[in-house]
C-alpha positions in Angstrom: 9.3 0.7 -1.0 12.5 -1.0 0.0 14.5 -3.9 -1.7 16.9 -5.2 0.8 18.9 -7.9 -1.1 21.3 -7.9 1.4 18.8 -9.4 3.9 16.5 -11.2 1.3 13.2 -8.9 1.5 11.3 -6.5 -0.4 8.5 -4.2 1.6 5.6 -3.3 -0.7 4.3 0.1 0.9 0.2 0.0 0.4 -0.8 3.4 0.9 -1.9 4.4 4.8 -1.1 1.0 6.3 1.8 1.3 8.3 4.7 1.8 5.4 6.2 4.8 7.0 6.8 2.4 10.6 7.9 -0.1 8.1 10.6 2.2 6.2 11.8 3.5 9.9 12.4 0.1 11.1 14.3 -1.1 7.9 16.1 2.4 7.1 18.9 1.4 9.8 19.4 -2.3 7.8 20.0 -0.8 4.5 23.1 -1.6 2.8 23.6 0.5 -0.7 27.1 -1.3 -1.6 24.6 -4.6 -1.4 22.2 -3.7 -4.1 19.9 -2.2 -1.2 17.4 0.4 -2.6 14.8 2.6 -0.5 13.0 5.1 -2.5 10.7 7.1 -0.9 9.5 10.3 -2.8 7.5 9.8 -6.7 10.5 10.5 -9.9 13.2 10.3 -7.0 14.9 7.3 -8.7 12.3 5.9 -11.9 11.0 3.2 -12.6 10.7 3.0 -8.7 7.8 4.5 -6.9 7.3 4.5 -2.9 4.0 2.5 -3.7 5.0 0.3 -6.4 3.1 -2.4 -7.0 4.3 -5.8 -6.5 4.4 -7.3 -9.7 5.5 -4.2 -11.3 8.6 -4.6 -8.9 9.5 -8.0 -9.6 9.3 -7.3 -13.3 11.9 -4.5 -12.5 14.1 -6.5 -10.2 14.3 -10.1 -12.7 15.7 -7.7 -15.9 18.4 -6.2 -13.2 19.5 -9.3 -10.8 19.7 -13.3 -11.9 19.0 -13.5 -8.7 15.5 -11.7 -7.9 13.8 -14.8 -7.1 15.4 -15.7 -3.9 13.9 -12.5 -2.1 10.5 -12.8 0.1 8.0 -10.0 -0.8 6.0 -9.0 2.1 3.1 -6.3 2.2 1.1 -5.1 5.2 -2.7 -4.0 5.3 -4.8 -2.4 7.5 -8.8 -2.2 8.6 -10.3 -1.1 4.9 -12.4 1.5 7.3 -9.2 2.6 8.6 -7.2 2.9 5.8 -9.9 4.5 3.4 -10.2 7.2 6.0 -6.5 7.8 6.7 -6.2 8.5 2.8 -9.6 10.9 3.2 -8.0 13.0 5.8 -4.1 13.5 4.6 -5.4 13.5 0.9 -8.5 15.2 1.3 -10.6 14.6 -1.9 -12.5 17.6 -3.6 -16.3 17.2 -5.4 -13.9 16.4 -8.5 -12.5 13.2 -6.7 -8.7 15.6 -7.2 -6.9 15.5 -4.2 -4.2 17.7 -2.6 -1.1 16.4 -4.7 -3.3 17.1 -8.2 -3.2 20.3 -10.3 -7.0 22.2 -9.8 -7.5 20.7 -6.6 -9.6 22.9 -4.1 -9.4 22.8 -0.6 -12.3 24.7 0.2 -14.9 22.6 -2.3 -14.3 18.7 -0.2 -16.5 16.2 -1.1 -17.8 13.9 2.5 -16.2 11.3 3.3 -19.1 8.9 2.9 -19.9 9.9 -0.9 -16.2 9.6 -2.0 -16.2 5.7 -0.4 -19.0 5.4 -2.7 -18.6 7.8 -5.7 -14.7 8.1 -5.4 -11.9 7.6 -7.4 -8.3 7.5 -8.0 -5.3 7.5 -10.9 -3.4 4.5 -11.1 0.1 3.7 -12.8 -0.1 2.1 -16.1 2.5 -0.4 -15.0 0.2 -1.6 -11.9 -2.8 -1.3 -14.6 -1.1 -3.7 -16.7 -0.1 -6.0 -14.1 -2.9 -6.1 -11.9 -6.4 -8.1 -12.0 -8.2 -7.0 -14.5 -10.9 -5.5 -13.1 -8.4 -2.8 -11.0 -9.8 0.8 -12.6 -9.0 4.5 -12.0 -12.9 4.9 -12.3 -13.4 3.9 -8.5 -10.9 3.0 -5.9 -9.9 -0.6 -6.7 -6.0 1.0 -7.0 -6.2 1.5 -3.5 -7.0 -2.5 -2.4 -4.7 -4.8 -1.2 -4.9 -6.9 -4.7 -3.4 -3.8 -7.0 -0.8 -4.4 -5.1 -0.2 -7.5 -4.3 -2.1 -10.0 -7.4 -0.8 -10.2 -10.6 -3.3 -10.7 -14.0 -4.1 -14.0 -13.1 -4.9 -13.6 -9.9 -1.9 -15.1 -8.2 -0.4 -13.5 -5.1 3.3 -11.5 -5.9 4.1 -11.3 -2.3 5.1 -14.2 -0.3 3.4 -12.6 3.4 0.7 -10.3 4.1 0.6 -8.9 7.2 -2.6 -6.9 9.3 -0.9 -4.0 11.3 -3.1 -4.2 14.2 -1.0 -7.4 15.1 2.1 -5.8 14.9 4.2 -8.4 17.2 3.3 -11.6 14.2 4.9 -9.2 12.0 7.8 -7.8 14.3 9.2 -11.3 15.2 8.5 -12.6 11.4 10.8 -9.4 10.5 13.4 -9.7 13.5 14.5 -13.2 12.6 14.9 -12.0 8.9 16.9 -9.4 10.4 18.8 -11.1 12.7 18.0 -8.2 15.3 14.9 -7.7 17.4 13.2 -4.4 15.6 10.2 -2.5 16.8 7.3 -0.7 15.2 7.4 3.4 15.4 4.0 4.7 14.8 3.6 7.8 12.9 1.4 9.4 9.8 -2.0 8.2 11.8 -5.2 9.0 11.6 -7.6 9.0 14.4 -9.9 6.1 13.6 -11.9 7.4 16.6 -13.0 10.4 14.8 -13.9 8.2 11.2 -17.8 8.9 10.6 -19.7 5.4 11.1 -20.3 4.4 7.5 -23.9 4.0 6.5 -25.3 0.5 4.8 -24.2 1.9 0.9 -21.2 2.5 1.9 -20.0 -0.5 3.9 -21.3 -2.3 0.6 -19.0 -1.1 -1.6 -15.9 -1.8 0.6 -17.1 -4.9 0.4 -17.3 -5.1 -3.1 -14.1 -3.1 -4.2 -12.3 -4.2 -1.1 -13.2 -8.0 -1.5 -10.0 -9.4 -0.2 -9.4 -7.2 2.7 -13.0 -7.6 4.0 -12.2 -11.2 3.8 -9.3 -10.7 6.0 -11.2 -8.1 8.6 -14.5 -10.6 8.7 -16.7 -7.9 6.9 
């Protein structure tokens, strides 16, 4: 996550699409006399979170600043596909759905990749529980699509852009003129989307299901 009042933006980091590049070409602009904040690490500076949601964070931001309003929220996404197994690898889910930051997690009991798109699921913060559509649960992994981020209960978008990393230069020139300096992307924390298993017909149905908006985006 990073509020840069000083420039006008806020970056809403969505788990495994690009956030880290994001941070690293936004660290150098960040001005902390200005109100700037980049939190980066869970409990580093609460009620922030890296991957706060973004109505959580303009709930935060309008009790601080009379002035919240004015900044452009912008988020961006990635191939569901992609994404889903960039979070299998680094997080690597066990049989229990508990993955390498969770107490009881076992590194030697992994559940496939395939039966955790399916079968999976994942905690959630109350805040982006409360916030969110409705239907976002920690019984699947709806906290890991684009709209428990980016929709608030009714639906409506809390970010202003949304931008699909594999067309990075859309997104670089939006960002340089918000900037005032040309900035490019540094790539880092991939996975090799090569190696993801081709997902069988079960599984590509459930993206489409959970992952309704970004399969809209990606022409699923």
């Amino acid at each position: 996550m990073r509020v840069l009042r000083s420039r006008g933006i806020v970056a809403i980091a969505k788990p495994r699409c690009g956030s880290t590049s994001v941070r690293r070409m936004l660290d150098p602009f960040i001005d902390v006399a200005a109100g700037d904040l980049a939190v980066d690490v869970a409990g580093e500076q609460p009620p922030f979170h890296p991957h706060i949601s973004a109505p959580y964070l303009r709930e935060i931001l309008a009790a601080r600043f009379d002035d919240a309003d004015r900044l452009e929220y912008f988020i961006t996404v990635r191939h569901p596909h992609d994404m889903l197994w960039s979070y299998y690898q680094f997080f690597r889910p066990d049989s229990q759905c508990r993955y390498n930051f969770q107490a009881g997690w076992s590194a030697s009991d992994p559940i496939d990749f395939e039966t955790w798109v399916c079968e999976g699921h994942l905690d959630a913060n109350p805040n982006l529980l409360r916030l969110g559509p409705d239907w976002i649960s920690p019984t699947d992994l709806s906290p890991l699509t684009l709209e428990a981020r980016a929709r608030r209960r009714d639906g409506s978008l809390a970010v202003d852009h949304i931008f699909p990393i594999e067309e990075m230069g859309q997104f670089t020139a939006w960002l340089s003129n918000k900037l005032g300096e040309d900035v490019s992307p540094k790539h880092v924390n991939q996975s090799n989307a090569a190696d993801r298993p081709r997902l069988g017909e079960a599984a590509q149905t459930r993206i489409r299901q959970v992952f309704a908006e970004e399969s809209e985006i990606y022409g699923l």
